[in-house]
N, C-alpha and C positions, 0 to 999 in steps of 0.2 A: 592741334593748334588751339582748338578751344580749352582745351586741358592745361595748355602753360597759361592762357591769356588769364583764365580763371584764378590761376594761383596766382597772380600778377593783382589781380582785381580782390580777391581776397586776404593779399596782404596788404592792403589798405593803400594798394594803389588808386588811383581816378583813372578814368577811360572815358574815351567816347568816339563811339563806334560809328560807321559810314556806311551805308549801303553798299551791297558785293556791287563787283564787277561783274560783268558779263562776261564768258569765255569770246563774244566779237570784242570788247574793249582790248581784251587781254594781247587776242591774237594782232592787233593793229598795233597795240604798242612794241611789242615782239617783231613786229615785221617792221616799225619805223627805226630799233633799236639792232635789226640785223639779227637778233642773237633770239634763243628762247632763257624764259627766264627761268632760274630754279626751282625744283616743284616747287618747297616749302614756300615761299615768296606767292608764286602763282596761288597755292592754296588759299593763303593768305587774304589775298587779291579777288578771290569767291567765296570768300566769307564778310570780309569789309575792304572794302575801296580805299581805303586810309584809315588811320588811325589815328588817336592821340592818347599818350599815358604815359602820366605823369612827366607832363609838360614834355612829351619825345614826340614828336609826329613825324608818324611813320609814311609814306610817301604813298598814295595811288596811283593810277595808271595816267593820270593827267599831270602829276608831279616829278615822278620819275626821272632821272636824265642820266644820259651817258659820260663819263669822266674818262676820256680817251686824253691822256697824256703821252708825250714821247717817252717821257721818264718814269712811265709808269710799265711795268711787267706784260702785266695782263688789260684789257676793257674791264670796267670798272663802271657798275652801274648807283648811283646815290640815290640812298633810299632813306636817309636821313641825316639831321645835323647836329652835331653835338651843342652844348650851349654856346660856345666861344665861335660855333660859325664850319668848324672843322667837319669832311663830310666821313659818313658810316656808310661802307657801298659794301655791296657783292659783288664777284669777282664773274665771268662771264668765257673765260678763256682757259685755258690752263688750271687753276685750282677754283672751279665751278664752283659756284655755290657757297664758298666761302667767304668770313667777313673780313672786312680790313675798315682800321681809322687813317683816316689820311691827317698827319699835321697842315696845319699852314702853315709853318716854317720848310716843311723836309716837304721832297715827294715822295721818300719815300714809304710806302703803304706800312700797316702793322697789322699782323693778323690776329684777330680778338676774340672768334671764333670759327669754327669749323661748319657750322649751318647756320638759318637763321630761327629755326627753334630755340637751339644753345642759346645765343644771343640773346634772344628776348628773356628766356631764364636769367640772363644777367642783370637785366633791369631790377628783378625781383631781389638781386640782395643789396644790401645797405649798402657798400662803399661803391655800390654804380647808380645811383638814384640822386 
């Protein structure tokens, strides 16, 4: 995690970083959300509390929230939002751990990455910044 964050911050991103969570934060949010959450997310979550870079804030354990639609596949947890409002969740059911953008036109999810490591590398190139 610090290894992508780093090349994130040395590509002439901005950051700024939050105090970890506590694995009792961790576990309460996990237990008020029903599900456990992804390692990479949970790592995450014991390194900084939230995040922000380059203008993305990334969601803490106080942020967090569950996006249980009917029309949605799977439980769907958002953990960030695009500029326009649109949310960035992982997936909590069936394909774990994985990312989706939700439109706000469609419900239907779109999947943008396969972890939330991958993801975050995606900040790092130009046409997702």
């Amino acid at each position: 995690l610090k290894k992508v964050i780093d090349s994130l911050t040395n590509s002439g991103s901005t950051s700024s970083q939050c105090a970890a969570a506590s694995p009792d934060e961790i576990d309460k949010l996990e237990s008020l959300l029903e599900h456990k959450l992804p390692e990479q997310y949970r790592s995450f979550l014991l390194w900084s509390n939230g995040l922000n870079i380059n203008d993305t804030e990334l969601y803490g354990t106080n942020e967090l929230y569950l996006l249980d639609l009917p029309s949605l596949p799977d439980s769907m947890v958002v953990f960030t939002l695009e500029a326009d409002g649109s949310p960035i969740c992982f997936s909590l059911d069936t394909n774990f751990g994985k990312i989706y953008h939700l439109s706000l036109d469609d419900d239907e999810p779109t999947l943008i990455s396969n972890s939330f490591y991958e993801w975050l590398e995606l900040l790092s190139t130009p046409d997702n910044n």
